[in-house]
VOGU-3710 file (C-alpha; in Angstrom, 3 decimals, decimal comma):
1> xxxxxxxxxx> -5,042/-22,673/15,925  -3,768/-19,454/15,701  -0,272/-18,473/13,978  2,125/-15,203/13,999  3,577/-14,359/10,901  5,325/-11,279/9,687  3,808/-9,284/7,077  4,753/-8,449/3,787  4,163/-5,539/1,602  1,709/-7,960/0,079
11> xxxxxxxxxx> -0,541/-7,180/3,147  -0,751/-3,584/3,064  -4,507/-3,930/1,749  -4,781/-6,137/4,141  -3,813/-4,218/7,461  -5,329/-1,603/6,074  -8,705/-3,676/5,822  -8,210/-4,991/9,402  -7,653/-1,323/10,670  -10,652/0,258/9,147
21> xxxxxxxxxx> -12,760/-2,461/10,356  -11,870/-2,876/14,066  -11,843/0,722/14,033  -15,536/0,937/13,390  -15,989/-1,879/15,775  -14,345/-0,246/18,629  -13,975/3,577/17,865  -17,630/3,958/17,052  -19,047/3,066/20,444  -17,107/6,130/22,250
31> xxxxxxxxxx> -16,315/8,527/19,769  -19,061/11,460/18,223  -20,048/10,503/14,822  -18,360/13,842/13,267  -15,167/13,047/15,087  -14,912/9,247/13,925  -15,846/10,405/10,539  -12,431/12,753/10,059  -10,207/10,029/11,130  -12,010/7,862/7,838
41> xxxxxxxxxx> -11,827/11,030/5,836  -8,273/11,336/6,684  -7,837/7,910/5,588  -5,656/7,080/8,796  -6,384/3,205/7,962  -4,747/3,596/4,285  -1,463/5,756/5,848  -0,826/3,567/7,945  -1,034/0,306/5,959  1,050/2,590/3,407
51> xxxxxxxxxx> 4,265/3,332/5,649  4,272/0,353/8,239  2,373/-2,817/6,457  5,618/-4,939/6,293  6,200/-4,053/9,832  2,944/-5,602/11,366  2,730/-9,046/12,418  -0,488/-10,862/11,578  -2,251/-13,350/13,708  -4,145/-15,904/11,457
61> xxxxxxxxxx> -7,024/-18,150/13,061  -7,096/-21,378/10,914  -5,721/-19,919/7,965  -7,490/-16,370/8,148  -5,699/-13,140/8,896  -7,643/-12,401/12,053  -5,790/-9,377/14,135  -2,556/-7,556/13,543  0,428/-5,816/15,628  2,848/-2,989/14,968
71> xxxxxxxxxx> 5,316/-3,666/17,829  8,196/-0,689/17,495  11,024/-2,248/20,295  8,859/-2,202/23,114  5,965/0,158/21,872  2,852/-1,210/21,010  2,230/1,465/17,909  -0,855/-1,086/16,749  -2,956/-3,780/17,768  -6,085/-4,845/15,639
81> xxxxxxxxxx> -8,272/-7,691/15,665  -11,079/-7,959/13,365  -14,614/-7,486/14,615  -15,929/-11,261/13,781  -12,705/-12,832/15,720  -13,050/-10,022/19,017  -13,039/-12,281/22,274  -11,194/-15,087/20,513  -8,121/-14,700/21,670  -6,312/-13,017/18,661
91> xxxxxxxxxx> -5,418/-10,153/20,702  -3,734/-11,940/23,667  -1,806/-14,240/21,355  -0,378/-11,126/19,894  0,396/-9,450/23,121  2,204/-12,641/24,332  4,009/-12,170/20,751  4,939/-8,331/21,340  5,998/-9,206/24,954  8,043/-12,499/23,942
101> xxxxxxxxxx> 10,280/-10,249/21,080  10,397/-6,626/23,729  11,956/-9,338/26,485  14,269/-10,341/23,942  15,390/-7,560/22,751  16,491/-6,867/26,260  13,498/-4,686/27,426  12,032/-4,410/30,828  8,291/-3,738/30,429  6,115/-3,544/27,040
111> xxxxxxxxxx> 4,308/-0,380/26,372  1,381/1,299/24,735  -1,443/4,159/24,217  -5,327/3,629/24,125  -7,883/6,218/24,618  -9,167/6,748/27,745  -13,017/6,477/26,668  -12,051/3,306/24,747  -13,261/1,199/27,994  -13,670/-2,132/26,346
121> xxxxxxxxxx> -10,067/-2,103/25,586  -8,495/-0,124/28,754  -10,445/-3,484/30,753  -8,767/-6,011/28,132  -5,316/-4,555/28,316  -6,074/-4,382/32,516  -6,801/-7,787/32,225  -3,354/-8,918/30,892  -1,336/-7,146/33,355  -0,913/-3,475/31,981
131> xxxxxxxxxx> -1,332/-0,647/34,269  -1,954/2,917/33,269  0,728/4,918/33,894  -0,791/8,432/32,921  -3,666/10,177/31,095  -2,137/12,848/28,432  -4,029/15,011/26,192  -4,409/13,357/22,686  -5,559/16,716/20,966  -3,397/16,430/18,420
141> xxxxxxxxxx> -4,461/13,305/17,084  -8,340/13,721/18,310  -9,907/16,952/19,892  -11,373/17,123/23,194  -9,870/12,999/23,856  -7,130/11,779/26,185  -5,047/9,110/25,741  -3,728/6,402/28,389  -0,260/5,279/28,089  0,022/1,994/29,942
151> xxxxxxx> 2,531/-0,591/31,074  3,135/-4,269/31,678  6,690/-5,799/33,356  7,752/-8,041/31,450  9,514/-11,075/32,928  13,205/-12,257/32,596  13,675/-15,494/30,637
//
């Protein structure tokens, strides 16, 4: 069974655990070594978990924090799953989650960025509706990568 809960500033080692490992899961596989290695030296995983861990949600599988979310109103800042729960479902449940509290908050479609290379998770978010709306430069954040910003409509209760 799997459960939402909010996080707490109790779990900032924790999302910062889930980040750095789904990162190496999925980042790895499509980004140079040297390239994957600055966002780790930068310690992205720990700065994040620093400013925004009681902001996540956190989906737990039986009892076990499995995946988390950073849903900002209707953006999608984060979405993590760790690697030993990937194809489990942890991930949809919290999409259903992020889309369930954007449509209440009175939002019309839920919204988010992944790279384009990233094409395990471009097919999963294609897969549950999203479309991609353009393909930007994501220099800043990585050299030489583009980032997707996609969309999903989001139904009226």
């Amino acid at each position: 069974m799997i459960r939402i809960r909010p996080a707490t500033h109790a779990d900032e080692g924790l999302v910062e655990e889930i980040i750095r490992a789904s990162m190496l899961a999925s980042y790895a596989h499509f980004l140079p070594a040297p390239l994957f290695q600055t966002i780790l030296d930068q310690d992205r995983p720990g700065r994040v978990a620093r400013d925004d861990a009681p902001r996540f949600s956190v989906a737990e599988a039986d009892g076990v924090a499995a995946g988390i979310m950073l849903l900002k109103d209707n953006y999608v800042d984060h979405l993590w799953v760790r690697p030993e729960f990937m194809g489990m479902g942890i991930g949809s449940v919290l999409l259903e989650h992020a889309e369930e509290r954007a449509g209440h908050a009175g939002f019309d479609r839920l919204i988010l960025d992944c790279f384009e290379k990233n094409e395990k998770a471009l097919a999963f978010y294609r897969t549950r509706g999203f479309t991609v709306e353009r393909i930007s430069d994501a220099s800043e954040y990585l050299p030489g990568e583009n980032a997707c910003r996609l969309s999903k409509p989001l139904v009226s209760a």
